[in-house]
N, C-alpha and C positions, 0 to 999 in steps of 0.2 A: 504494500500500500504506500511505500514510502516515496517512491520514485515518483507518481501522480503530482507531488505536493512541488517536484521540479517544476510543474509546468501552470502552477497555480499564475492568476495575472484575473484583473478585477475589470472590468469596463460598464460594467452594471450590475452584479453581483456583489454583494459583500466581502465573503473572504477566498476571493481567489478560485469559483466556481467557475470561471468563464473559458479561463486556462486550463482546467483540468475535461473541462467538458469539451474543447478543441480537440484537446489531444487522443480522448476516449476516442471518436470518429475521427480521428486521422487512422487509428489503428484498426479500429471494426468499419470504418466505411461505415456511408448515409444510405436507406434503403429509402425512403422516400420526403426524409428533412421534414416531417410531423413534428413538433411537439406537443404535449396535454402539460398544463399547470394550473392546479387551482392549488388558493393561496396567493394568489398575483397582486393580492393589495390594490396600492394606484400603480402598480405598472413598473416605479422603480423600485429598483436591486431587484431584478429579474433577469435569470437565464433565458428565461423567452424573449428579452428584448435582446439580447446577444446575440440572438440565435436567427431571430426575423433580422439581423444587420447581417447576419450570413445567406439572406438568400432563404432560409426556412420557412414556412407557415405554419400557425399554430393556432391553439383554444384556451382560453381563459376562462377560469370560474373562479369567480368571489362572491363569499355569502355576506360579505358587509356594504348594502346599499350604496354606502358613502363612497368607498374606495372604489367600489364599480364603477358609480359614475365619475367620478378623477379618469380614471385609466380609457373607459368610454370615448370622455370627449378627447382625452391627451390624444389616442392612438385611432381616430373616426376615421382618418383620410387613411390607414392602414390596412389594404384589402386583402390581404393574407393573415387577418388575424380575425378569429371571432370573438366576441366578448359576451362572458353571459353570466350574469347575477343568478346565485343561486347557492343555498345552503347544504354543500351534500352530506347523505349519511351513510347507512351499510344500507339503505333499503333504496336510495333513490338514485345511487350513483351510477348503475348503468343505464337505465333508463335517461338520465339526461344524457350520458354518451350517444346513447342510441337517436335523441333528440337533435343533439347536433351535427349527427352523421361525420362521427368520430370514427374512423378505421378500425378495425379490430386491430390490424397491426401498423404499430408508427415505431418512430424512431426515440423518440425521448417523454419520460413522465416525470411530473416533477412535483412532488408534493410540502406543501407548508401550509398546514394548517394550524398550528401550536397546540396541539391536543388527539387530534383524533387520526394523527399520520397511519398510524400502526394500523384501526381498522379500517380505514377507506382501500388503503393497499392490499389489506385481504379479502375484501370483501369484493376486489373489483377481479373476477372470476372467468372472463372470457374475452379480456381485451389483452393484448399483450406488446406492450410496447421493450425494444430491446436494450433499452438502458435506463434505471430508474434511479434519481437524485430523491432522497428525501430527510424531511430533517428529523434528528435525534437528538438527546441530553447528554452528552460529555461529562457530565457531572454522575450520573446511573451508574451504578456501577451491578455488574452480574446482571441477572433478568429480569424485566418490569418494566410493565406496560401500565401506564396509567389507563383507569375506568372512562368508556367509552361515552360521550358527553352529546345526548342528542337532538339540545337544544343550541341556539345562538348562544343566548339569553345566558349558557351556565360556563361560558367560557370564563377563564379569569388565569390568564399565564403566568409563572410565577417561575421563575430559573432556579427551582430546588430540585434535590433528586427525584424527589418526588413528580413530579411534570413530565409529559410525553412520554418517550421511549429510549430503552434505552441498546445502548450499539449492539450488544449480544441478543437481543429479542428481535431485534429487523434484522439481522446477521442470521437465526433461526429462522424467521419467515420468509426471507429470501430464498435462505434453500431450500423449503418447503415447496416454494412457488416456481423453482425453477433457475434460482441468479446467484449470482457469486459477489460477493464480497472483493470491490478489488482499488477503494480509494475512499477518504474524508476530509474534511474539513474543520474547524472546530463547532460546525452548525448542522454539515449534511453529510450523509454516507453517500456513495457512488458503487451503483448494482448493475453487474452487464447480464446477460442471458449466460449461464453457464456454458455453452459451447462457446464462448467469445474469451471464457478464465484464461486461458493458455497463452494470450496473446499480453497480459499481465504480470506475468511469471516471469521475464528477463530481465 
């Protein structure tokens, strides 16, 4: 995982996602330059806006009115990207994919939602995009998942162990689901499809 962190570099992300996300697809190649992110806030320190400067098209869900509409108006003239207000859960999350005529297979997923990362990622069941950024607690340590929060309304993020998830429980769910463990940051993990491990290992 260490080697990744060479190639860290910021242009709209926080801590050096933009660099690390370059170099993953320098090495597995782009199968069709999709991204999915929700969590996108207003739009900045997004890999999706990184990513739409590469030529990409993607989809955006934010379940906070407010921040939707910032990102809405900022990015309207941008016709490679969809924008869609919405609170996802484990019950509603394919169904808006399905709504917005999301590809079952894209290239990049990208989850921040300060709470409920862990079950949106398992519960999303028959889409499969080939590299997944999502964020975790640095601070966790061994396995824990904080309790799945199915309102707006109960969010309340706090930077203790306790909060989100932590590296070894999405490190377990990954390989459940199919991905390998192969980069992070002090915010996000970085999951390629297990056929792509190998390409990691030098």
């Amino acid at each position: 995982m260490k080697n990744l962190n060479e190639y860290a570099a910021s242009f709209y992300s926080q801590y050096g996602e933009d660099g690390i996300l370059y170099e993953i697809f320098r090495r597995i190649g782009a199968a069709n330059k999709i991204f999915v992110e929700f969590g996108c806030h207003n739009g900045d320190l997004s890999t999706g806006q990184f990513l739409l400067c590469c030529g990409w098209s993607g989809y955006w869900i934010e379940g906070n009115k407010k921040l939707f509409k910032i990102a809405k108006k900022k990015f309207k003239h941008e016709k490679r990207l969809k924008v869609k207000h919405s609170f996802l859960t484990i019950n509603n999350i394919e169904s808006i994919f399905v709504k917005m005529n999301i590809p079952i297979h894209f290239d990049m997923l990208s989850i921040d939602v300060d709470g409920n990362d862990y079950w949106l990622w398992n519960s999303l069941k028959h889409y499969i995009p080939r590299t997944v950024i999502i964020e975790y607690n640095s601070h966790s340590e061994g396995e824990h998942v904080s309790p799945y929060l199915e309102s707006l309304n109960k969010y309340r993020y706090e930077e203790t162990k306790e909060s989100g998830t932590s590296l070894k429980s999405l490190e377990i769910l990954g390989k459940k689901k199919g991905y390998a463990l192969i980069g992070s940051t002090q915010a996000n993990l970085f999951f390629v499809l297990e056929e792509y491990k190998k390409l990691f290992l030098q």
